[in-house]
N, CA, C and O of each residue as an XYZ file, in Angstrom:
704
protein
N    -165.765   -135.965    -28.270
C    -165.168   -134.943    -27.440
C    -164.214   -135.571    -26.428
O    -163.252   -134.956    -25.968
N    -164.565   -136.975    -26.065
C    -164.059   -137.474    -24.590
C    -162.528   -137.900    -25.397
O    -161.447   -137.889    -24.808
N    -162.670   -138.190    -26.545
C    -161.402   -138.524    -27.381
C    -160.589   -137.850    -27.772
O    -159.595   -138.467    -28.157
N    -160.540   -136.633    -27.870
C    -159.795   -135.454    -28.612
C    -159.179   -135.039    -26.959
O    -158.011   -134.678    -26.816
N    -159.888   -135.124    -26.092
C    -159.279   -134.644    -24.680
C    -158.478   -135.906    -24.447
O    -157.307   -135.543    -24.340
N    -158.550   -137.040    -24.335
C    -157.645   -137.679    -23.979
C    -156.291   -137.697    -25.284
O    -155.096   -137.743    -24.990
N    -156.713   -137.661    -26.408
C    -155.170   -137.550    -27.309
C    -154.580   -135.750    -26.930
O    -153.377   -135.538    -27.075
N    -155.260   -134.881    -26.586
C    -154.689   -134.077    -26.014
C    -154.089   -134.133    -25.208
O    -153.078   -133.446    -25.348
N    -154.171   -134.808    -24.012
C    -153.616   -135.259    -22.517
C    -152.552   -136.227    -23.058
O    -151.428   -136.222    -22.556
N    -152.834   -136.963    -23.952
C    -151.519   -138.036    -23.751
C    -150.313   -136.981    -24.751
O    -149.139   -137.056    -24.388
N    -150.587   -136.206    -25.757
C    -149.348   -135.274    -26.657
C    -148.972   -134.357    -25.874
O    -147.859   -133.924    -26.171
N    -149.488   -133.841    -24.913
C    -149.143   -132.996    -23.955
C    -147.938   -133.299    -22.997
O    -146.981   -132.591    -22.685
N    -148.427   -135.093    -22.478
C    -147.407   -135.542    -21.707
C    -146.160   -135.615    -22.502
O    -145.132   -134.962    -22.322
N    -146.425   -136.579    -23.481
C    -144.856   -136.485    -24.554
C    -144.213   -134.750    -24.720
O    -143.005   -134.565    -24.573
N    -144.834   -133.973    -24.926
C    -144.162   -132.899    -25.202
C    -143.625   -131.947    -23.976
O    -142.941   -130.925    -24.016
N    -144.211   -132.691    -22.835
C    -143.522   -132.077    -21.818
C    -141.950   -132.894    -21.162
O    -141.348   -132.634    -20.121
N    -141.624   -133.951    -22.250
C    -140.919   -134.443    -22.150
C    -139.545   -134.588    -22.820
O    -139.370   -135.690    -23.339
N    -138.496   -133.681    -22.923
C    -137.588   -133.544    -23.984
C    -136.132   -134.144    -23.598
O    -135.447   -133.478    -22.822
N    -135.727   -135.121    -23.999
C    -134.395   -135.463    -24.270
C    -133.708   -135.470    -24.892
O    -133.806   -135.994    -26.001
N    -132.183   -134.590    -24.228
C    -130.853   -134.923    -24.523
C    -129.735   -135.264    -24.159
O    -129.034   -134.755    -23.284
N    -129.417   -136.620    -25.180
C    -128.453   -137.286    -24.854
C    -127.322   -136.473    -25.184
O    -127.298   -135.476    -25.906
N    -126.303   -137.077    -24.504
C    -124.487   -136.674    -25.125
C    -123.619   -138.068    -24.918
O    -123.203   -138.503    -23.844
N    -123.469   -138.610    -26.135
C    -122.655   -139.686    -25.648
C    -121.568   -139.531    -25.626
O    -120.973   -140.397    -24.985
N    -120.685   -138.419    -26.261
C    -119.565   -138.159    -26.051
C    -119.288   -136.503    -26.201
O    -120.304   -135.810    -26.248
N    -118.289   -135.981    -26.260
C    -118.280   -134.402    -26.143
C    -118.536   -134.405    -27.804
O    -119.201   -133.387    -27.992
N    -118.434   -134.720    -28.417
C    -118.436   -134.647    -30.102
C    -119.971   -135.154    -30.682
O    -120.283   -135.309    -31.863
N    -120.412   -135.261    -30.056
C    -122.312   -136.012    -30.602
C    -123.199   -135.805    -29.632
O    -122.946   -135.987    -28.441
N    -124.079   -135.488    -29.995
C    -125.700   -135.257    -29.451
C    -126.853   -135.675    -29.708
O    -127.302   -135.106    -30.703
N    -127.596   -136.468    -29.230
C    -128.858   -136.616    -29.279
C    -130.231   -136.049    -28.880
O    -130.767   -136.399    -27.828
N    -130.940   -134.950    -29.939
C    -131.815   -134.761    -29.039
C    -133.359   -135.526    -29.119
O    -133.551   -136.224    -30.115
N    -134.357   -135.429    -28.202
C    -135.772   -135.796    -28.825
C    -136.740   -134.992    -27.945
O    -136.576   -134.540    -26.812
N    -137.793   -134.938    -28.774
C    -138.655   -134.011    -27.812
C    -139.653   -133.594    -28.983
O    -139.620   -133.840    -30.188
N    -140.558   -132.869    -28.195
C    -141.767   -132.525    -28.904
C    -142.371   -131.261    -28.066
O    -142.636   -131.262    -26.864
N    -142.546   -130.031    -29.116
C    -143.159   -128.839    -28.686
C    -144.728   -128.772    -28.815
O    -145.229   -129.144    -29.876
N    -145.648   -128.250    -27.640
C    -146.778   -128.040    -28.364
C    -147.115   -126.465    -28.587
O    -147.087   -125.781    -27.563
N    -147.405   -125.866    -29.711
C    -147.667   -124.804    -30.053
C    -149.308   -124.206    -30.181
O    -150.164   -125.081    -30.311
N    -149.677   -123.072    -30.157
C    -151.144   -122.514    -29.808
C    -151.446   -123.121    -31.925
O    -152.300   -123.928    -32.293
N    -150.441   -122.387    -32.838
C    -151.168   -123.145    -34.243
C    -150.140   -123.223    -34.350
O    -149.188   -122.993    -33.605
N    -150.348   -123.882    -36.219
C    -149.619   -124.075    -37.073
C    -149.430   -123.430    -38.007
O    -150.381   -123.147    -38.736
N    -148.072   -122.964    -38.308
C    -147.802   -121.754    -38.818
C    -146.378   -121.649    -39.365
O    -145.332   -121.561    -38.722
N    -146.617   -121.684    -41.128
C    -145.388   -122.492    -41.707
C    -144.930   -121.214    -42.425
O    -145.631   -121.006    -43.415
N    -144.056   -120.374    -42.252
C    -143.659   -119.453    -43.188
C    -144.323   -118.159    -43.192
O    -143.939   -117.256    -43.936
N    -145.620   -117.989    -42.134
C    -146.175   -116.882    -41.959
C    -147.380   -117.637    -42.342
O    -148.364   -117.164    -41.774
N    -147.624   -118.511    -43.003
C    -148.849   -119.086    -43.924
C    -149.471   -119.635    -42.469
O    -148.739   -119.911    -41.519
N    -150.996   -119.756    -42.435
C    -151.597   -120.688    -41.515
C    -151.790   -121.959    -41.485
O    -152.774   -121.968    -42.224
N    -151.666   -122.806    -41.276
C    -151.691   -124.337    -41.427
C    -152.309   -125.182    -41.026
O    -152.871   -126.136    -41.564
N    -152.226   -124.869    -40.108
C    -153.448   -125.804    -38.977
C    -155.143   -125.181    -38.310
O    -155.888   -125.651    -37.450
N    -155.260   -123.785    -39.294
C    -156.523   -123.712    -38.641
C    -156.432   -122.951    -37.057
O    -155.485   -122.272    -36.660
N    -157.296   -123.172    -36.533
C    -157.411   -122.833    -34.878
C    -156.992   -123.594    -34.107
O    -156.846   -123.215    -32.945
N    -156.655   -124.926    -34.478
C    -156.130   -125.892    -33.567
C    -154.496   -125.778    -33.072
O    -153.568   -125.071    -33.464
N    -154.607   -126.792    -32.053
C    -153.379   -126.701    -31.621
C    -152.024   -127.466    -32.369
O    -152.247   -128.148    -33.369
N    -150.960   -127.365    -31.980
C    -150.128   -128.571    -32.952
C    -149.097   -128.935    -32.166
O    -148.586   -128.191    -31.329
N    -148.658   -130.399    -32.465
C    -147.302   -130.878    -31.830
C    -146.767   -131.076    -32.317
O    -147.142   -131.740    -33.283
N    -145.496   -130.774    -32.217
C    -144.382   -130.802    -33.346
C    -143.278   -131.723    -32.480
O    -142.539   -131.293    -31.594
N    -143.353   -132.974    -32.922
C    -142.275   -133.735    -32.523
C    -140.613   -133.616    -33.478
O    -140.477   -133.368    -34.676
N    -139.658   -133.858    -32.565
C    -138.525   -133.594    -33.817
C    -137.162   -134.572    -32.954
O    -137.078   -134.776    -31.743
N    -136.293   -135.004    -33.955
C    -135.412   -135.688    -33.232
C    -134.319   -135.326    -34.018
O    -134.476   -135.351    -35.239
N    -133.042   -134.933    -33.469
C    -131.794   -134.726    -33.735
C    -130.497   -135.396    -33.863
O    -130.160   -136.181    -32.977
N    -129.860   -135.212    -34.696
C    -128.716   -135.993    -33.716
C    -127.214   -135.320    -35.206
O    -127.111   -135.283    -36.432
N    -126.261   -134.874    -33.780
C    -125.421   -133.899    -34.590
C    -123.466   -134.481    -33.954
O    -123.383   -134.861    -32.786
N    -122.498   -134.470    -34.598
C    -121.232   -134.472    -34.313
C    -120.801   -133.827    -34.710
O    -121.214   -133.629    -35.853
N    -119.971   -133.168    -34.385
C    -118.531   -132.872    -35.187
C    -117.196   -133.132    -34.837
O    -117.106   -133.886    -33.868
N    -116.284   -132.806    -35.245
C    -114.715   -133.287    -35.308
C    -114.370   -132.770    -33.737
O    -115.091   -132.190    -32.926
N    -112.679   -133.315    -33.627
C    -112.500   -132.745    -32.178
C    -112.061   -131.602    -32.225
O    -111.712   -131.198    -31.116
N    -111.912   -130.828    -33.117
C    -111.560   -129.153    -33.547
C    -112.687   -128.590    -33.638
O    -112.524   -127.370    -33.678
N    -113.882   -128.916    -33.696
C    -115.050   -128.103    -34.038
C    -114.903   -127.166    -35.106
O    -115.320   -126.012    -35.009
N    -114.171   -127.732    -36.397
C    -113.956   -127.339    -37.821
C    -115.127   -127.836    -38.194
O    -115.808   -126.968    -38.741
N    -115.842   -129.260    -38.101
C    -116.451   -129.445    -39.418
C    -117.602   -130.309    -38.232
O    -117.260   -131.155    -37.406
N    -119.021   -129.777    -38.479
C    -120.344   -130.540    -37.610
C    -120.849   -130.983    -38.752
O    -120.493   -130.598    -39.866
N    -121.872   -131.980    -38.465
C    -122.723   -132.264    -39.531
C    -123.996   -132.938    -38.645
O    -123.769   -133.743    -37.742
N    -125.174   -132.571    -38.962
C    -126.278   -132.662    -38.477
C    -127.538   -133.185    -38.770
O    -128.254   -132.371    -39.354
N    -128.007   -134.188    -38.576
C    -129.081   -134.615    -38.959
C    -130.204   -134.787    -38.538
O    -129.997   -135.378    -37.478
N    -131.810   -134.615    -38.701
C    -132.702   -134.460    -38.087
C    -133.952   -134.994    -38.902
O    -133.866   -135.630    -39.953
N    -135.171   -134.626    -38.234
C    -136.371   -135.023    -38.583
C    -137.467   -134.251    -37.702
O    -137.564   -134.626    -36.533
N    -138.128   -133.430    -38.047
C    -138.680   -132.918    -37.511
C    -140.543   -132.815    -38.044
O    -140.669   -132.818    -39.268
N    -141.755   -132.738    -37.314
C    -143.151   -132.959    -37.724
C    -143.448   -131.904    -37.269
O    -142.813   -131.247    -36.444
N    -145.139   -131.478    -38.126
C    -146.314   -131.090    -37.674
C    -147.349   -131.552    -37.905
O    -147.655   -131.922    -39.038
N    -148.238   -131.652    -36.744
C    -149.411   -132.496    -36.267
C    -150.639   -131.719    -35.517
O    -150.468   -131.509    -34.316
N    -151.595   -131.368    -35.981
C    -152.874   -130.132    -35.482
C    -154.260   -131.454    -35.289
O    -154.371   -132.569    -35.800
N    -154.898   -130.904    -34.597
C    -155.981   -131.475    -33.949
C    -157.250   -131.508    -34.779
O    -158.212   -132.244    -34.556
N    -157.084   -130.149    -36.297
C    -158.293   -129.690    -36.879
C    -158.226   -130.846    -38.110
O    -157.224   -131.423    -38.531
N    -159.459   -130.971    -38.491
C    -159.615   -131.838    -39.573
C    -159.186   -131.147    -40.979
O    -158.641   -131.857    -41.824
N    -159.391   -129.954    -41.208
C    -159.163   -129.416    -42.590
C    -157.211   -129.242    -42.468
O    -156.323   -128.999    -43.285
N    -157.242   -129.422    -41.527
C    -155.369   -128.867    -41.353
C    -154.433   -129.255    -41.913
O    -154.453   -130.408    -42.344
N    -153.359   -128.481    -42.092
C    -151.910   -130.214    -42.782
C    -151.411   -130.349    -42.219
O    -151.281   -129.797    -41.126
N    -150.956   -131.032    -42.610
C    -149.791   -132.226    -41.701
C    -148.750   -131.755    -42.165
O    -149.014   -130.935    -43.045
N    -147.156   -131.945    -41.907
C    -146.212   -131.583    -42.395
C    -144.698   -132.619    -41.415
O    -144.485   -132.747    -40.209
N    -144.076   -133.068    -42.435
C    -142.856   -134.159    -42.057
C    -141.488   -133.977    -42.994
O    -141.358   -134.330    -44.166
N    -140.559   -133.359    -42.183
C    -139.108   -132.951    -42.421
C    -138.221   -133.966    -42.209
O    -138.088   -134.635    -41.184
N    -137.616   -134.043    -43.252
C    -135.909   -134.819    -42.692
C    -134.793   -133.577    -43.520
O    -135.140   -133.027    -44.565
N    -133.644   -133.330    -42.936
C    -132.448   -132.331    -42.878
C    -131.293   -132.679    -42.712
O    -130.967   -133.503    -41.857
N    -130.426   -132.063    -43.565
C    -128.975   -132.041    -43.178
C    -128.265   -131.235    -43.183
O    -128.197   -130.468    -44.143
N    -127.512   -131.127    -42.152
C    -126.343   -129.923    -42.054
C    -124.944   -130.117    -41.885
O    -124.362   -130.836    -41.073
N    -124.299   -129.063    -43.140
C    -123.085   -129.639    -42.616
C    -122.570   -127.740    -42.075
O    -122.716   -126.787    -42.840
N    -122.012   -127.624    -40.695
C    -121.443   -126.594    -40.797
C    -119.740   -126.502    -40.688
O    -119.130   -127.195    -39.873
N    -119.146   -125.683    -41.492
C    -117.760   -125.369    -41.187
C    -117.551   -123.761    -40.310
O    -118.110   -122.664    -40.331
N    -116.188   -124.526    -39.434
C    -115.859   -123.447    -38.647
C    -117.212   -122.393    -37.656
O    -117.203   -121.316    -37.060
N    -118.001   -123.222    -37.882
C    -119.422   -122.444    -37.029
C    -119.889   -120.716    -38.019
O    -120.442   -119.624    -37.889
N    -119.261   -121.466    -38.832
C    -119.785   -119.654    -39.912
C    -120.095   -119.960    -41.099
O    -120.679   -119.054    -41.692
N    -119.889   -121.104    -41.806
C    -120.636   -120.906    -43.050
C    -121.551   -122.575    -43.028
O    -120.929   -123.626    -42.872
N    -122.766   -122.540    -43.176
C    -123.802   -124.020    -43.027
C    -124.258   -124.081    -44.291
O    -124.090   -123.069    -44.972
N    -124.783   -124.991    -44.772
C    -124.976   -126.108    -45.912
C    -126.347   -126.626    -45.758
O    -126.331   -127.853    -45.655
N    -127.617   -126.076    -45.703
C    -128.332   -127.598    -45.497
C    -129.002   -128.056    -46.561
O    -128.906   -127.250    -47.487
N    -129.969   -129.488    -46.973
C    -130.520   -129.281    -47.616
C    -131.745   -130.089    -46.525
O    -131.515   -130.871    -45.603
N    -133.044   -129.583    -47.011
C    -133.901   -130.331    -46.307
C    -135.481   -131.022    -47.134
O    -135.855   -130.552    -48.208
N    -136.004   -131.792    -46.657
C    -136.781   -132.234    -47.617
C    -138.762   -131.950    -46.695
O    -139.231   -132.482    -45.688
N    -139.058   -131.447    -47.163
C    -140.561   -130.888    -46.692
C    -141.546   -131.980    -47.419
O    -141.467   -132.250    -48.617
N    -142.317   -132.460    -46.674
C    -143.301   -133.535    -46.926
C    -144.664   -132.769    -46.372
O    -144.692   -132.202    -45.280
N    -145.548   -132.820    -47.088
C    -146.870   -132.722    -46.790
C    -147.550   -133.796    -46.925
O    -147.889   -133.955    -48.098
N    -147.838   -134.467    -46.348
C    -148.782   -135.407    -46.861
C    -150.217   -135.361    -46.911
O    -150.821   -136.081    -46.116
N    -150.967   -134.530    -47.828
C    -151.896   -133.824    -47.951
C    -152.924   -134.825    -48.975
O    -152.526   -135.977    -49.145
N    -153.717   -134.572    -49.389
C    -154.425   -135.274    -50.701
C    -154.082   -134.531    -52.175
O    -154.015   -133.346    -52.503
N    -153.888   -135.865    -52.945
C    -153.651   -134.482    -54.371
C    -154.674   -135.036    -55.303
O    -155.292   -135.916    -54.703
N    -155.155   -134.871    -56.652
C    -155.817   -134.938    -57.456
C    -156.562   -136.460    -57.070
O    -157.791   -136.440    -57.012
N    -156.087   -137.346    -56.892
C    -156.645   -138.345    -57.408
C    -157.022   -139.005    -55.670
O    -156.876   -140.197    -55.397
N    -157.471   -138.046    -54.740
C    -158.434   -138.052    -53.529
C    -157.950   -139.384    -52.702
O    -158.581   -140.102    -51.926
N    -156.495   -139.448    -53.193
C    -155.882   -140.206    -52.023
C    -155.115   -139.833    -51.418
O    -154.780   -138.691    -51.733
N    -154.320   -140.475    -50.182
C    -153.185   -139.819    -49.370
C    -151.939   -140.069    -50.446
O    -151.987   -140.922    -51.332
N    -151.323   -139.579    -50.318
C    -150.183   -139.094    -51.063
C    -148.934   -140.096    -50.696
O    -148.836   -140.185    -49.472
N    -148.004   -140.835    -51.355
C    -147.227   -141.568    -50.939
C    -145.683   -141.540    -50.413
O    -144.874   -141.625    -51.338
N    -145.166   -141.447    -49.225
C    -143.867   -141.269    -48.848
C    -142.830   -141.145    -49.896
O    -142.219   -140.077    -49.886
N    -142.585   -141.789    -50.567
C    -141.540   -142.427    -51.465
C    -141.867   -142.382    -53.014
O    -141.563   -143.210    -53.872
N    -142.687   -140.990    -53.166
C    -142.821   -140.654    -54.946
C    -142.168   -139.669    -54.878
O    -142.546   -138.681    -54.248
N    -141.301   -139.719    -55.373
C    -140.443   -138.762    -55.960
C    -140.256   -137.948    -56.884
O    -139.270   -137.246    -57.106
N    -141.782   -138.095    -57.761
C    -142.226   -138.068    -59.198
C    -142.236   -136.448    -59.152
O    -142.837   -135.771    -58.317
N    -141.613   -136.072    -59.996
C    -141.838   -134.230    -59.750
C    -143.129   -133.990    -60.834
O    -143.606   -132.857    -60.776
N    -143.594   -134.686    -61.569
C    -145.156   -133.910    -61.478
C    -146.119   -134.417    -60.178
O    -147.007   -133.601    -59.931
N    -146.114   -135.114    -59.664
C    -146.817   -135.678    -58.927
C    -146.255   -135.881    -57.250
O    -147.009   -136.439    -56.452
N    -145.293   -135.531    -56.936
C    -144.647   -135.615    -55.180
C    -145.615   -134.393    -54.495
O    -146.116   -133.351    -54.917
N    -145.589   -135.135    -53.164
C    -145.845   -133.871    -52.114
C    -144.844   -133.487    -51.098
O    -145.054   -133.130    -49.939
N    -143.262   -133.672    -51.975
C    -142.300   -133.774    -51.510
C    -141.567   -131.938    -51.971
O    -141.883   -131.143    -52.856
N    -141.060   -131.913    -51.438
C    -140.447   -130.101    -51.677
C    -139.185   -129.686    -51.041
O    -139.078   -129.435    -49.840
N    -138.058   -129.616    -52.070
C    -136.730   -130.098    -51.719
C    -136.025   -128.596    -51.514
O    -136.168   -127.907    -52.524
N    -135.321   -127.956    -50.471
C    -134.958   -126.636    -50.720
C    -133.125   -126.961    -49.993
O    -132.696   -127.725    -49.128
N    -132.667   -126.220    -50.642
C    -131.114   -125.702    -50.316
C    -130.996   -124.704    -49.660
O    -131.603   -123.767    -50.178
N    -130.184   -124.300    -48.189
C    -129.657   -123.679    -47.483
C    -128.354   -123.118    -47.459
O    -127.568   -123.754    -46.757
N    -127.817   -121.936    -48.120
C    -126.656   -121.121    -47.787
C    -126.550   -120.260    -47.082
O    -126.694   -119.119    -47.519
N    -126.090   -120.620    -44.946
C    -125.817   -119.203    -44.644
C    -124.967   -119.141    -43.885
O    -124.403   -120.069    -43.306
N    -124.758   -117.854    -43.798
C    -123.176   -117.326    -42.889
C    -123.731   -116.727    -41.584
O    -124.477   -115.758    -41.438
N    -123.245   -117.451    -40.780
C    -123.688   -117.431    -39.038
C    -123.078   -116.040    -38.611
O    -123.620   -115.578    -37.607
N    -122.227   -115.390    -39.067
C    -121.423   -113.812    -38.141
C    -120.610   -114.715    -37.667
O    -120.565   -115.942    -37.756
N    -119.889   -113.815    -37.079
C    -118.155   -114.020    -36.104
C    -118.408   -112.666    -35.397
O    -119.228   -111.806    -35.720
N    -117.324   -112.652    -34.123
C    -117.657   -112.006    -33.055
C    -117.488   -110.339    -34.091
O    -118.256   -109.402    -33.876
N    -116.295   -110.261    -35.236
C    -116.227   -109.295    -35.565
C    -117.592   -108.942    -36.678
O    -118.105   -107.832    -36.811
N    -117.900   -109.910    -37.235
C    -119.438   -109.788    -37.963
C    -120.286   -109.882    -37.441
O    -120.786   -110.908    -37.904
N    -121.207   -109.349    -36.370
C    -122.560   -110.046    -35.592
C    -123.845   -110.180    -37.277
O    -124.997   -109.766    -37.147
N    -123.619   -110.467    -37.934
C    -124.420   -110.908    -39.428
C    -124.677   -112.129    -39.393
O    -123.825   -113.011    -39.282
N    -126.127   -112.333    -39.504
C    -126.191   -113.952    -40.083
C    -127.275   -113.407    -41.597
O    -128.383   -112.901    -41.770
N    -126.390   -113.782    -42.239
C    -127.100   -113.844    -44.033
C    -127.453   -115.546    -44.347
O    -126.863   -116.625    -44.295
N    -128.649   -115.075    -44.658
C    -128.917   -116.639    -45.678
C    -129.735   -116.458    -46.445
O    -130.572   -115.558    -46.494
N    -129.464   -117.729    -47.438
C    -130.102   -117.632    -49.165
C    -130.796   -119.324    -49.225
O    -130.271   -120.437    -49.251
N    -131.890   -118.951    -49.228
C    -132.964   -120.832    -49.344
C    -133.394   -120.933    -50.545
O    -133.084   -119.890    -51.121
N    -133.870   -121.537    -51.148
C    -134.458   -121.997    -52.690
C    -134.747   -123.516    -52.569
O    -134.012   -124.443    -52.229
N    -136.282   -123.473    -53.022
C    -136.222   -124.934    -53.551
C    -136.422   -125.030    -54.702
O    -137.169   -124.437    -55.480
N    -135.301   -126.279    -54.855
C    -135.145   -126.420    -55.940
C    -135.935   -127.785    -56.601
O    -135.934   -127.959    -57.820
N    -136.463   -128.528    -55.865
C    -137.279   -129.836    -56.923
C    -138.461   -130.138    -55.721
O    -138.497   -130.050    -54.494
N    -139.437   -130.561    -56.843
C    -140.806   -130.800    -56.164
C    -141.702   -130.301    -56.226
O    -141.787   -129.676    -57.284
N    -142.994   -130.161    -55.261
C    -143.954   -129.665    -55.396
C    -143.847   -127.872    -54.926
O    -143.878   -127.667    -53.713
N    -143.761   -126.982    -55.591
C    -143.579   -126.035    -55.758
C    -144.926   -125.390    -55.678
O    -145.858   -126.134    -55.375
N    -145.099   -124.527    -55.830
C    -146.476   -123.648    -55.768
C    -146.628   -123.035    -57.364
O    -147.521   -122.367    -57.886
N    -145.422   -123.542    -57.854
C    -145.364   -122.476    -59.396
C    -144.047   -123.531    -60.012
O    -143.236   -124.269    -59.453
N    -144.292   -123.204    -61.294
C    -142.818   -124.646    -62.363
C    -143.077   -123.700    -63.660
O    -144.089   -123.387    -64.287
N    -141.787   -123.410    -63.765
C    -141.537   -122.616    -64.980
C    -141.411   -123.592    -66.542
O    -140.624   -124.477    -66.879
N    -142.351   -123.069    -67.106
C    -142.625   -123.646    -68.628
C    -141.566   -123.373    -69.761
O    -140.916   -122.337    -69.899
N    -141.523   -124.413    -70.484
C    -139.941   -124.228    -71.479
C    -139.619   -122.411    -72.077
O    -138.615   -121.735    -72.300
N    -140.926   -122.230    -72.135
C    -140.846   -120.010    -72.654
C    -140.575   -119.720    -71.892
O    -140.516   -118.522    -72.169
N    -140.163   -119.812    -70.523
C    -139.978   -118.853    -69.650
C    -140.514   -118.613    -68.819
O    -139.892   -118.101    -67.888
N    -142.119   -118.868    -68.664
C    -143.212   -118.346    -68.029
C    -143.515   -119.384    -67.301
O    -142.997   -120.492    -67.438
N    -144.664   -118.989    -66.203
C    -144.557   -119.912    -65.167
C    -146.162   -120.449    -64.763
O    -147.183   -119.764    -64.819
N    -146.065   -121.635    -64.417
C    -147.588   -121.877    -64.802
C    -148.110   -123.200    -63.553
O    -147.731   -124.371    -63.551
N    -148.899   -122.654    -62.751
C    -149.694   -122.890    -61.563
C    -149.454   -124.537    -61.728
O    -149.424   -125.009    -62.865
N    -149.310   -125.267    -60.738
C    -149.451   -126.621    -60.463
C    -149.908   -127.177    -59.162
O    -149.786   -126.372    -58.238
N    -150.213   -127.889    -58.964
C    -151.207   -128.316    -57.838
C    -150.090   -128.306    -56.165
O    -148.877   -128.469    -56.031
N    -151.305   -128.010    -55.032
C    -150.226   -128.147    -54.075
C    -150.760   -128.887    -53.054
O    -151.886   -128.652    -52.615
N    -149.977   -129.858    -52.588
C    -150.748   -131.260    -51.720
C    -151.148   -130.535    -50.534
O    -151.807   -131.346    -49.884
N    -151.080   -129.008    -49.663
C    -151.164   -128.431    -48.549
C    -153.113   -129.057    -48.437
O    -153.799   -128.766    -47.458
């Protein structure tokens, strides 16, 4: 108990701590870490009753026209409960003209899968990753459009479902 209160006290301090840099008018650095009541990925529950910290670090430029940004990041989730997941993002964005963005991002669980070990950073193996790769198309509005439309899909990895050469689609394991 005396342990879970002190790693509480010390993620607390980090997350009350957020920096951003600007080293120039064209680039940004941010870092920081939120703590949230759960974890809660898509509407899905994640973490149980526990709490979570979500550390994330940024860092974005664009041109001196602010035609073309491009953005890169890394962002976590981290819960206190033992049955909970874990979850580790890296992202990229490219946006043009501040109205149409690009991203693709890569979702890591590092969960246990069949063979009752931790799961490895760097398998890429699409029967076997706990890696989950999705594409981002959306259109931000303009003052005359207040619309933001977007279209996500992932497209490689651990999926919740993998369509079989007939057509049909057939359950595969999920590292959550």
């Amino acid at each position: 108990m005396y342990k879970t209160r002190k790693n509480v006290f010390a993620l607390t301090l980090v997350a009350l701590f957020s920096v951003t840099l600007q080293a120039q008018e064209e680039s940004l650095l941010q870092i920081g870490a939120d703590i949230m009541s759960r974890y809660i990925w898509r509407g899905v529950d994640l973490g149980g009753n526990s709490p979570s910290v979500q550390p994330y670090i940024n860092y974005s430029f664009s041109t001196a026209d602010s035609k073309h940004a491009l953005k890169f990041g890394a962002w976590g989730a981290y819960t206190f409960s033992q049955t909970s997941n874990q979850e580790v993002d890296i992202f990229a964005t490219y946006t043009f003209n501040e109205m149409v963005s690009l991203t693709v991002t890569d979702y890591f669980f590092p969960g246990l899968y069949n063979t009752k070990e931790r799961s490895r950073y760097f398998n890429y193996d699409a029967d076997s990753t706990c890696h989950l790769l999705e594409g981002i198309v959306s259109f931000n509005g303009t003052e005359k459009i207040p619309v933001t439309l977007l279209f996500a899909m992932n497209f490689y990895g651990n999926d919740a479902r993998k369509m079989k050469e007939d057509g049909s689609q057939d359950s595969i394991f999920i590292c959550l």
